[in-house]
C-alpha positions as CSV (number, residue, x, y, z in Angstrom):
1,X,-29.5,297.1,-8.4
2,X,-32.6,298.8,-6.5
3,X,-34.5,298.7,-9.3
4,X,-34.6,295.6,-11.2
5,X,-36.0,295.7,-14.7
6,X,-37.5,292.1,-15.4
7,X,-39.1,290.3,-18.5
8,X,-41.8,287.5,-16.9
9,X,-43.7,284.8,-18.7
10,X,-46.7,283.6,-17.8
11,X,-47.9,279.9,-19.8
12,X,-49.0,277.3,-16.8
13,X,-52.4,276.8,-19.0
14,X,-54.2,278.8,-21.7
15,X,-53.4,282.0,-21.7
16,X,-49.8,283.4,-22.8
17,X,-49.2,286.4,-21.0
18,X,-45.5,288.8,-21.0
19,X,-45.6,291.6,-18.3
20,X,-42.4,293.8,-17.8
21,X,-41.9,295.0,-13.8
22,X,-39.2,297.2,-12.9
23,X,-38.5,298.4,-9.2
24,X,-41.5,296.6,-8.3
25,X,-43.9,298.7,-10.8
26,X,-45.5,296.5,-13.3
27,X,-45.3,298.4,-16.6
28,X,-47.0,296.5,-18.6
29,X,-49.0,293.1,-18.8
30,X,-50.0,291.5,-21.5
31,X,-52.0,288.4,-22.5
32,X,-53.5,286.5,-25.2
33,X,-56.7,284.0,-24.5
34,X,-57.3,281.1,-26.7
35,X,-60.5,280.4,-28.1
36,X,-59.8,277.3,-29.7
37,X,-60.8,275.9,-26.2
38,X,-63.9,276.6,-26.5
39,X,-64.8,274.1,-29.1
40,X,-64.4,271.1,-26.9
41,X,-66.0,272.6,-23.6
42,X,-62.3,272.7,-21.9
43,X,-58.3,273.0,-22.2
44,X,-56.8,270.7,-24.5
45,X,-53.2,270.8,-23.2
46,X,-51.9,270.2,-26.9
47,X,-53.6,272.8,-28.7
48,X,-52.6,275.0,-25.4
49,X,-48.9,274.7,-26.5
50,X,-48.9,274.7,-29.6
51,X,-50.8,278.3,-29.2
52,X,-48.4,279.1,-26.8
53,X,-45.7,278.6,-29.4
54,X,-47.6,280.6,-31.9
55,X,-48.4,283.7,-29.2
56,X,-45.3,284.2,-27.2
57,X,-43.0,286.6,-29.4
58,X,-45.9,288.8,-30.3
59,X,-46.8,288.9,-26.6
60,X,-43.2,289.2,-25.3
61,X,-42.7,292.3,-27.8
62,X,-45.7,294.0,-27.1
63,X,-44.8,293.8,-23.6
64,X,-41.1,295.1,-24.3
65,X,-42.6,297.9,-26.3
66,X,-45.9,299.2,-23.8
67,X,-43.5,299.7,-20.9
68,X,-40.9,301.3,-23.5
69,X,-37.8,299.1,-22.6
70,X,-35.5,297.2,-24.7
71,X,-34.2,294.0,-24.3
72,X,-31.2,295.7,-23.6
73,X,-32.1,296.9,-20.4
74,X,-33.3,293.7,-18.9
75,X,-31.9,292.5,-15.7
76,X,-33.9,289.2,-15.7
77,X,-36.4,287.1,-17.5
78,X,-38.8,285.1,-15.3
79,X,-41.0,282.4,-16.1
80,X,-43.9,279.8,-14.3
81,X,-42.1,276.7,-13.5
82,X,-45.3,275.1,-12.7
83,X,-47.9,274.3,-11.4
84,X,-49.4,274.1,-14.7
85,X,-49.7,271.7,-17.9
86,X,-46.0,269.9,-18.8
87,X,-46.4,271.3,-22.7
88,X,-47.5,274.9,-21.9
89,X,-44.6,275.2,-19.3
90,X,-42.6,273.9,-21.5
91,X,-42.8,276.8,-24.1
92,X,-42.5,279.7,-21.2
93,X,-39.6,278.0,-20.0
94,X,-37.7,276.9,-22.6
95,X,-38.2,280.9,-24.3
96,X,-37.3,282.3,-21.1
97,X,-33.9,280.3,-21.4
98,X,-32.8,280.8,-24.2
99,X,-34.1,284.7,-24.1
100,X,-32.2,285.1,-20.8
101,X,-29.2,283.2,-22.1
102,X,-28.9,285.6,-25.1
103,X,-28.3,288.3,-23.5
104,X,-26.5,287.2,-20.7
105,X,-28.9,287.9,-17.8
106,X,-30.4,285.2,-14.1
107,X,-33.4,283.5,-15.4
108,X,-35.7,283.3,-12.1
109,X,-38.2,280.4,-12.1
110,X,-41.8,281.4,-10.1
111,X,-44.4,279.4,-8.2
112,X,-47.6,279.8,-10.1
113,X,-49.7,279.7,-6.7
114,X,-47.5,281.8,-4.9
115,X,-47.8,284.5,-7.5
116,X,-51.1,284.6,-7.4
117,X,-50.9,285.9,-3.9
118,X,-48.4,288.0,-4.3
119,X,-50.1,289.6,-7.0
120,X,-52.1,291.3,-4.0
121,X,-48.9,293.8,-3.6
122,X,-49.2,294.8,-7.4
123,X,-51.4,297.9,-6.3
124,X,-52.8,299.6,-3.1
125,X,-54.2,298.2,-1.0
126,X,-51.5,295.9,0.2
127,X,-52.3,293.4,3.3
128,X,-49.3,293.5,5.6
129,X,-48.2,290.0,7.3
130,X,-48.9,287.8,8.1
131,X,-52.5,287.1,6.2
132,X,-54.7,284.8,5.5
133,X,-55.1,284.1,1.2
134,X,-58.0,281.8,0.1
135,X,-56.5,280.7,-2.9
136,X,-58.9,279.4,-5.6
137,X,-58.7,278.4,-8.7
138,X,-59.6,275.7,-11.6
139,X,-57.0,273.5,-10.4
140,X,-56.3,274.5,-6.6
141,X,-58.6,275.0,-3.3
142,X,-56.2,276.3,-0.4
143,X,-55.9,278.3,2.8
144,X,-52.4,279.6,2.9
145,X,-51.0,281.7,5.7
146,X,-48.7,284.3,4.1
147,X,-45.9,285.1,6.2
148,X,-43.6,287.1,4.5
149,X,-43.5,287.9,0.6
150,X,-41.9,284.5,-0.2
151,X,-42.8,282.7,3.1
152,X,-46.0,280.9,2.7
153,X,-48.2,277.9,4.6
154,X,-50.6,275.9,3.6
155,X,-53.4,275.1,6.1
156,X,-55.7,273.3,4.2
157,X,-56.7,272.2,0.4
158,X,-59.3,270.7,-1.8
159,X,-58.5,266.3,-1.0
160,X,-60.2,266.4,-4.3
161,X,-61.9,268.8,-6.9
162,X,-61.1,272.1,-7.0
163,X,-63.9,275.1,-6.5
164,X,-63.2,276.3,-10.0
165,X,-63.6,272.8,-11.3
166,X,-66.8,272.3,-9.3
167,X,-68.1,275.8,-11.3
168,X,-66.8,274.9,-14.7
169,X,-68.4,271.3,-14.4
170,X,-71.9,272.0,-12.8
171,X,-72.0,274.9,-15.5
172,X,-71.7,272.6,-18.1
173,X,-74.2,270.1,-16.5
174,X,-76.7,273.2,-17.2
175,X,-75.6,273.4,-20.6
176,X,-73.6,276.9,-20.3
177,X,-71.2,277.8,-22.6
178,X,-67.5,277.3,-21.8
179,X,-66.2,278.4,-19.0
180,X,-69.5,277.1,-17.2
181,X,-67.8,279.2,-14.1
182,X,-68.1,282.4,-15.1
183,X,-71.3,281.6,-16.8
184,X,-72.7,280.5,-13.7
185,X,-71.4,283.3,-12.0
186,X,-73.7,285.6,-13.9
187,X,-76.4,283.8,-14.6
188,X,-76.3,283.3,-10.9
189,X,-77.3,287.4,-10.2
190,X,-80.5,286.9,-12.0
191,X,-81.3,284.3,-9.3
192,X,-82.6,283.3,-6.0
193,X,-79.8,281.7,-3.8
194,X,-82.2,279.9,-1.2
195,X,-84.5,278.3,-4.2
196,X,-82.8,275.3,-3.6
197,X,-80.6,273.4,-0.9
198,X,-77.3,271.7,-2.0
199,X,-74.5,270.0,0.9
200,X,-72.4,271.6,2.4
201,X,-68.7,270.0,2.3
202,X,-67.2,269.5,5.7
203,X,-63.6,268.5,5.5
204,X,-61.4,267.8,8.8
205,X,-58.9,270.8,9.8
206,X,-58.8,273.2,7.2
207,X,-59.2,271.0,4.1
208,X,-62.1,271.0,1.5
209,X,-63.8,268.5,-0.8
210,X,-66.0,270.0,-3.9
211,X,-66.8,266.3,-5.0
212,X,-69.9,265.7,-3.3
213,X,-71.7,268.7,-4.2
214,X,-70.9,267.9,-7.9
215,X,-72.7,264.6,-7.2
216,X,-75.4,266.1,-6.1
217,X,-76.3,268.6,-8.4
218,X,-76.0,266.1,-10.9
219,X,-78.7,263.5,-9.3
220,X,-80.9,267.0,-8.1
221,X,-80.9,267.8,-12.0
222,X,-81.4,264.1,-13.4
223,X,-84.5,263.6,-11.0
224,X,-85.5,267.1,-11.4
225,X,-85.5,266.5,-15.5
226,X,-87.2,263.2,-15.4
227,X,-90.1,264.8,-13.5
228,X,-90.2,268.3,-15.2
229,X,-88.5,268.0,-19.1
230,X,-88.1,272.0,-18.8
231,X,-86.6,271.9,-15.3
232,X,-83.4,273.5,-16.1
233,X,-84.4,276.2,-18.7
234,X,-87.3,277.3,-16.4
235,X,-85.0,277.6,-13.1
236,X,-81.6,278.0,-14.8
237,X,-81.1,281.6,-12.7
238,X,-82.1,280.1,-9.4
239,X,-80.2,276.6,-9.9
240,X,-77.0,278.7,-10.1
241,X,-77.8,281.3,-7.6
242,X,-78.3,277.8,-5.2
243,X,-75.2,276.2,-6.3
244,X,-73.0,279.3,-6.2
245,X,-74.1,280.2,-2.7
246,X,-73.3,276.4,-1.5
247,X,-69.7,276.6,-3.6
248,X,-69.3,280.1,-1.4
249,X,-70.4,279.1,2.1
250,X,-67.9,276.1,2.0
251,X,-65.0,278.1,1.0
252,X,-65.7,280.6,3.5
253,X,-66.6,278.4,6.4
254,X,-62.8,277.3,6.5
255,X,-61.7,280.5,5.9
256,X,-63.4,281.3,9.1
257,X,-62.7,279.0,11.3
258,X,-59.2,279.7,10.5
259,X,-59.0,283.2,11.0
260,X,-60.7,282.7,15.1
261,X,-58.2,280.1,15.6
262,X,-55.1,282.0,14.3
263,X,-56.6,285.4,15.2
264,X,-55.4,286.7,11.6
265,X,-58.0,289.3,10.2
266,X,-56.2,290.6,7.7
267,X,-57.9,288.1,4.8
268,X,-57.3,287.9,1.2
269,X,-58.4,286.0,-1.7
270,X,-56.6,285.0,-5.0
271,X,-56.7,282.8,-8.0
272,X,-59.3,283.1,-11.1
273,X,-62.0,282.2,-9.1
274,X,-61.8,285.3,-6.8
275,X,-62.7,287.2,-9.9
276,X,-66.5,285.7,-9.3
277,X,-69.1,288.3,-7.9
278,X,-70.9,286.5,-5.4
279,X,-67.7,285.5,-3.4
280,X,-66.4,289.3,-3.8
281,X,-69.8,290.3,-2.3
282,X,-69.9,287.8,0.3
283,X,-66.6,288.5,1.5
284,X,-67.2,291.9,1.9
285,X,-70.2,290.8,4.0
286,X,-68.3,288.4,6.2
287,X,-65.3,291.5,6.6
288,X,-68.0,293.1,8.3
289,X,-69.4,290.3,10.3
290,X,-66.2,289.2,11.7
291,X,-64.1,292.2,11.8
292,X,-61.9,291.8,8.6
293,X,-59.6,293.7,7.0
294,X,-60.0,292.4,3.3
295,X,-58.0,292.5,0.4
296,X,-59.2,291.6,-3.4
297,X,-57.1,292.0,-6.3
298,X,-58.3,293.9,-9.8
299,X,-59.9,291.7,-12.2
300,X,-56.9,291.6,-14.6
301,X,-54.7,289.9,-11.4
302,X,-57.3,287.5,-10.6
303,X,-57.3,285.1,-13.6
304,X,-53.3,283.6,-15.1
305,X,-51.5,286.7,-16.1
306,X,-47.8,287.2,-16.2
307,X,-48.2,290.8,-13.9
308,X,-48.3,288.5,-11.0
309,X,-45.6,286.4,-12.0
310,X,-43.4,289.6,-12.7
311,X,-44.1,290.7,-8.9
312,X,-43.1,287.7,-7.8
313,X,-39.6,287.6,-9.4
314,X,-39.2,291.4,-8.5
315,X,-39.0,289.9,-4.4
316,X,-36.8,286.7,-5.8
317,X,-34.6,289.1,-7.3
318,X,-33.9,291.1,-4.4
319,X,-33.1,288.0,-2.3
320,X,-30.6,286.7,-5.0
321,X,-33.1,283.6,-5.6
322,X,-31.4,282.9,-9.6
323,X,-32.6,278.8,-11.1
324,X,-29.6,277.3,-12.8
325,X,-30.2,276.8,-17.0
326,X,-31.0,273.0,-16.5
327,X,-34.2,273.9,-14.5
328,X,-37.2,272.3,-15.7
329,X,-41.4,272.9,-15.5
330,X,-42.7,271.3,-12.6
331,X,-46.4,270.9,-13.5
332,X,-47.0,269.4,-9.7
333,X,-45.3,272.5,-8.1
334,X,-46.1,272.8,-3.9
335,X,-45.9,276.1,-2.5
């Protein structure tokens, strides 16, 4: 078969997503957000999958029916094995089972962070190997070196907080609306990135740490607030033009200093934090400083979606790479 036709499922957190790929052309991707979130600043892992549950045969048939195929004509059914949350994996994998088992087909379990880079060979451009993938998220912070399509190297990684944490969590400190990240993020245009000066994390090797700058920020705004009541409202664009340029300087600087040592310039980024402007813009400035070739993904592929996961399984299925029916989520997957 040249031209597999496979159903993937995307549920590691809070979206449920269903994309159909066939012959390595994503015909359709679908997803479904949930709000509920929203009501306690952040993902409760329970109400993720039980709306899971509640979202993933609408999604799965309006997936089926955009790219015009039938169950029928399914070769596969993929699915996140993890990383993720144990409850929301639970309900992409156990569908994807029993779906897959109905009609007879390989089920083909995905790496969440894996497909997240791959989802760079969705459209064109394509980076050709091996390449360099900052890989940021809410939960992850890595530098992998992408060898081939499914061989892949972690250099370095967050030894604690993730970027994407370090954005939701100072955004919230500044009383943005859930997620404070993407809030920040534009709120953050209006501003003036040199109005104030946060650390700058320097890790050993290639690693990061996003801990300290969340410490900071929260003393700067305590002892800001206690001297000036109306600190925050009054300098709300530049605190987050400030922070959000210190968050993109420490990501970078690794990426860097691994890129002279490797002598790799073909560069990517991935994960729902490369959907944030000011690191797309800076990148673009550092490709020209230092010779890059760079590669960023459309918005849709940035944050959880089950297109990347479906371009994924379409390179597993060509190398045979089946999971037996006993597999099970992983929610502390490795690449």
């Amino acid at each position: 078969m040249t031209e597999p036709t496979i159903l993937a499922i995307e549920s590691s957190c809070d979206e449920t997503s269903a994309s159909v790929i066939r012959g390595g052309k994503v015909l359709s991707n679908i997803v479904a957000t949930q709000a509920i979130h929203e009501l306690y600043g952040g993902v409760v892992p329970e109400l993720a999958s039980r709306a899971h549950q509640q979202n993933i045969i609408p999604v799965v048939t309006q997936a089926l029916r955009k790219a015009n195929v039938t169950k029928n004509e399914l070769n596969a059914v993929a699915f996140t094995r993890g990383p993720g949350l144990l409850g929301a994996l639970l309900v992409g994998c156990s569908f994807a089972k029993s779906f897959a088992l109905g009609l007879g087909i390989p089920i083909i379990e995905v790496n969440h962070m894996q497909a997240h880079i791959l989802a760079h060979f969705i459209d064109e451009p394509k980076p050709t190997f091996p390449f360099l993938c900052l890989t940021v998220s809410g939960g992850h912070t890595m530098i992998v070196r992408v060898n081939d399509y499914l061989d892949m190297q972690i250099l370095g990684q967050t030894t604690d907080d993730a970027v994407g944490e370090a954005f939701d969590k100072i955004g919230k400190m500044l009383g943005l609306p859930y997620p404070g990240g993407p809030m920040l993020d534009k709120t953050a245009a209006q501003g003036n990135p040199d109005a104030f000066q946060f650390p700058v994390g320097n890790m050993p090797g290639y690693n990061y740490s996003f801990s300290g700058i969340k410490t900071a920020a929260l003393y700067f705004l305590r002892d800001k607030t206690k001297e000036q009541p109306n600190f925050v409202q009054d300098n709300l664009a530049d605190i987050c033009a400030s922070v959000q340029k210190t968050l993109i300087r420490t990501l970078l600087k690794k990426l860097v200093q691994a890129s002279q040592d490797l002598g790799i310039n073909e560069i990517a980024i991935a994960g729902g934090v490369s959907a944030n402007s000011g690191l797309r813009h800076t990148l673009q400035q550092y490709a020209q400083k230092h010779n890059w070739q760079v590669y960023i993904p459309a918005f849709q592929y940035c944050t959880d979606n089950a297109g990347m996961i479906a371009m994924a399984a379409h390179y597993q299925y060509m190398k045979g790479e089946f999971a037996s029916q006993y597999v099970s989520p992983e929610p502390r997957l490795k690449i």
